[in-house]
N, C-alpha and C positions, 0 to 999 in steps of 0.2 A: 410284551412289545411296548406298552405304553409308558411303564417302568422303565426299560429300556430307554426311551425316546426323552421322557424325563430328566435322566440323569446323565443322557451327551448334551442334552441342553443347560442343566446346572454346570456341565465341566466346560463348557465352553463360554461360558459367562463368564465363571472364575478365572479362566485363562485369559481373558479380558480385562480383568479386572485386576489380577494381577499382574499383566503389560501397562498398563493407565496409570498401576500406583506409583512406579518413580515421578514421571511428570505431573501426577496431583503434588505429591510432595514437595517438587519442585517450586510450583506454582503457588504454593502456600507458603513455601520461604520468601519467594517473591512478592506475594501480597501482603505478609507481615513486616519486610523491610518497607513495603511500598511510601506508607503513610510518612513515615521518619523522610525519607528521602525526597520526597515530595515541599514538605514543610521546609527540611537545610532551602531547596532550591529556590522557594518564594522569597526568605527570609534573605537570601543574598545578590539578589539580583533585580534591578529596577526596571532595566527591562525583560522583559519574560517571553521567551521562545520555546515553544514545542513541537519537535517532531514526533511524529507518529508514523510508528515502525520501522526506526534508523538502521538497524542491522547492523554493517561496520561502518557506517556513516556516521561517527562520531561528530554532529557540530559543535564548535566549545560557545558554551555561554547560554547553548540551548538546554533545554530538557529534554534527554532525549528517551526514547520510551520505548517500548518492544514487548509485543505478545508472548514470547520466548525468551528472553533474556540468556544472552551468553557473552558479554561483557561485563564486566565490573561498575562502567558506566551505567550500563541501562538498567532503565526503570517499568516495573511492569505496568502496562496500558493493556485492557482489554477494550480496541473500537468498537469492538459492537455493543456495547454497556454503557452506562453512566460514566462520564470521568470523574476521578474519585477529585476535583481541582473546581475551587470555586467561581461563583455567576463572574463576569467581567475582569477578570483574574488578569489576561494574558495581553501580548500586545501582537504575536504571530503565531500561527498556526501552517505546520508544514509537513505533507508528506509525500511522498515517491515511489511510485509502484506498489501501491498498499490499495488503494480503493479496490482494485477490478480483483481479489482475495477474498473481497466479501460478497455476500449477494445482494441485491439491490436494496431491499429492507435495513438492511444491517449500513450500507453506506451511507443509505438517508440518516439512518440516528450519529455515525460520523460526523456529517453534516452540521444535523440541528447542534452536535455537541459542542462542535470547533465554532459554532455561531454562538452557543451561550456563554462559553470559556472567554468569548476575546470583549478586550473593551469597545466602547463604542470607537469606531474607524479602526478598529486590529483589522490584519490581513491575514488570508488565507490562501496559501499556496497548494496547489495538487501539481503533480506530475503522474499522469497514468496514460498505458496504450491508445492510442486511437484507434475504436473501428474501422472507420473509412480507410485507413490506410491500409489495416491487416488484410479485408475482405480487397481491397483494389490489390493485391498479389495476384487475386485472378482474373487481371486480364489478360486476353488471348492475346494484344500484343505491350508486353510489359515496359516499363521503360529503363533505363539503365540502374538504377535505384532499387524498379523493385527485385529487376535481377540479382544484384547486388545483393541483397538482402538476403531473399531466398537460394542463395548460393552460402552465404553467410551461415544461415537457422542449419539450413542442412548439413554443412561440412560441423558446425557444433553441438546442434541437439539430437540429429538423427543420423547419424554416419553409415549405419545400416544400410539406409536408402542409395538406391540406385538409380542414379537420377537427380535433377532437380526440380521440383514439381510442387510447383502453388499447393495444389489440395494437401499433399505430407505437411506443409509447413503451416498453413493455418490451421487443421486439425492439429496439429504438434502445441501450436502455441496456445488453445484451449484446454486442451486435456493434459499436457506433460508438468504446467505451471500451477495447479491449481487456480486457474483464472476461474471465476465466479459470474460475473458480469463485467464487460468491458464497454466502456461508454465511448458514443460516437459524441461530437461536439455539440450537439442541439441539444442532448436528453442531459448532458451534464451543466450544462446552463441554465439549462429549465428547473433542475433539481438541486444548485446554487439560488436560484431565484425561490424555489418553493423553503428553501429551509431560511431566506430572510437575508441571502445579502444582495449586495449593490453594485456598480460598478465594477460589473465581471470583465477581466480582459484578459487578451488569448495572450502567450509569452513565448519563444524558443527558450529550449532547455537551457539553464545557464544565466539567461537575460531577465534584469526587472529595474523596473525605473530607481525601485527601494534597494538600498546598500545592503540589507541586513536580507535582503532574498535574494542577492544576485550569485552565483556563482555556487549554490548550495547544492545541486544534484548531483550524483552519484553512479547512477544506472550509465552514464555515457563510459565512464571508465569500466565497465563491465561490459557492456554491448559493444563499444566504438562510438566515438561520437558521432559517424555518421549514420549509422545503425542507429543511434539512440534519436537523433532528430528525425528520421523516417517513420520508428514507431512512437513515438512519443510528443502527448499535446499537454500543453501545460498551460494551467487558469491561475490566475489572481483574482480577488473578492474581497470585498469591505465589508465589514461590519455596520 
């Protein structure tokens, strides 16, 4: 029996292990272009813009970088590591829908990262879910918005359902998205503030004093922009 027990647990390793080996592979082509592609991008551009986790949000003139890489554009970024990109390097940092992916740990070194990357006064843009907003789906008398919404989430992520009903739709949007941790507006402030920046200020999607951050989110054309300004809070931060 123990023999047995042995060797369903060797074959079920190796069955692991060889489902994991295309994407190691992968990921090793990606980390080997990485460094080349990194250097063209410093060497040609005086100002320096990085997104983190663009997807098909190509911005042109940014770096734009991706855990996965499935464009020709992107470049591979792992956030929760070291960026392979030198102290004061950068003049923006930006990204959308990517913090609430990781877990809290892993966001903070985001964080500390996008604060050692940028020169001193670079800026830092996040676009990520609001708590407050998701969990206010459950009030007992909702308001037009959030009906909207959860009329929305349901006819798109859960069609199944019969009904439309708060609890389906917040459970939906934790567990269906791989969300990790989603920040409510105090704890993402406080944790801007602990990793060393300054002059945080709250932004609508879309809107920023600075030309080179205005108009760069993406998640509105996927959601609706009215769906995306309901769940979505977005911060600005100085170096």
């Amino acid at each position: 029996m123990r023999s047995l027990l042995k060797e369903s647990l060797f074959l079920t390793g190796l069955v692991r292990a060889l489902r994991q080996a295309p994407l190691d592979y992968r990921r090793w082509r990606w980390w080997r272009a990485q460094k080349t592609q990194i250097k063209a991008y410093l060497q040609n551009h005086a100002v320096r813009k990085l997104q983190v986790g663009s997807g098909k949000n190509l911005l042109p003139g940014w770096l734009n970088t991706d855990y996965r890489p499935s464009l020709p554009e992107h470049v591979y970024l792992d956030a929760t590591r070291r960026f392979p990109l030198p102290d004061a390097s950068f003049d923006y940092v930006f990204s959308e829908h990517v913090l609430e992916h990781l877990w809290h740990k892993d966001g903070m070194n985001f964080l500390r990262e996008s604060h050692r990357i940028l020169k001193p006064g670079g800026k830092l843009r996040i676009s990520t879910p609001n708590l407050a907003n998701i969990l206010s789906l459950a009030n007992p008398k909702p308001t037009e918005i959030q009906k909207r919404y959860i009329q929305v989430a349901t006819d798109k992520y859960i069609p199944e359902n019969t009904g439309y009903r708060a609890s389906f739709v917040i459970n939906n949007f934790f567990w269906d998205f791989n969300h990790y941790f989603v920040f409510d507006a105090e704890t993402l402030t406080a944790d801007l503030e602990a990793a060393g920046f300054r002059s945080i200020q709250r932004c609508a999607p879309g809107e920023s004093d600075d030309v080179n951050l205005a108009g760069i989110e993406w998640h509105g054309k996927v959601v609706g922009e009215e769906i995306n300004a309901f769940e979505t809070m977005v911060f600005q931060a100085i170096r």
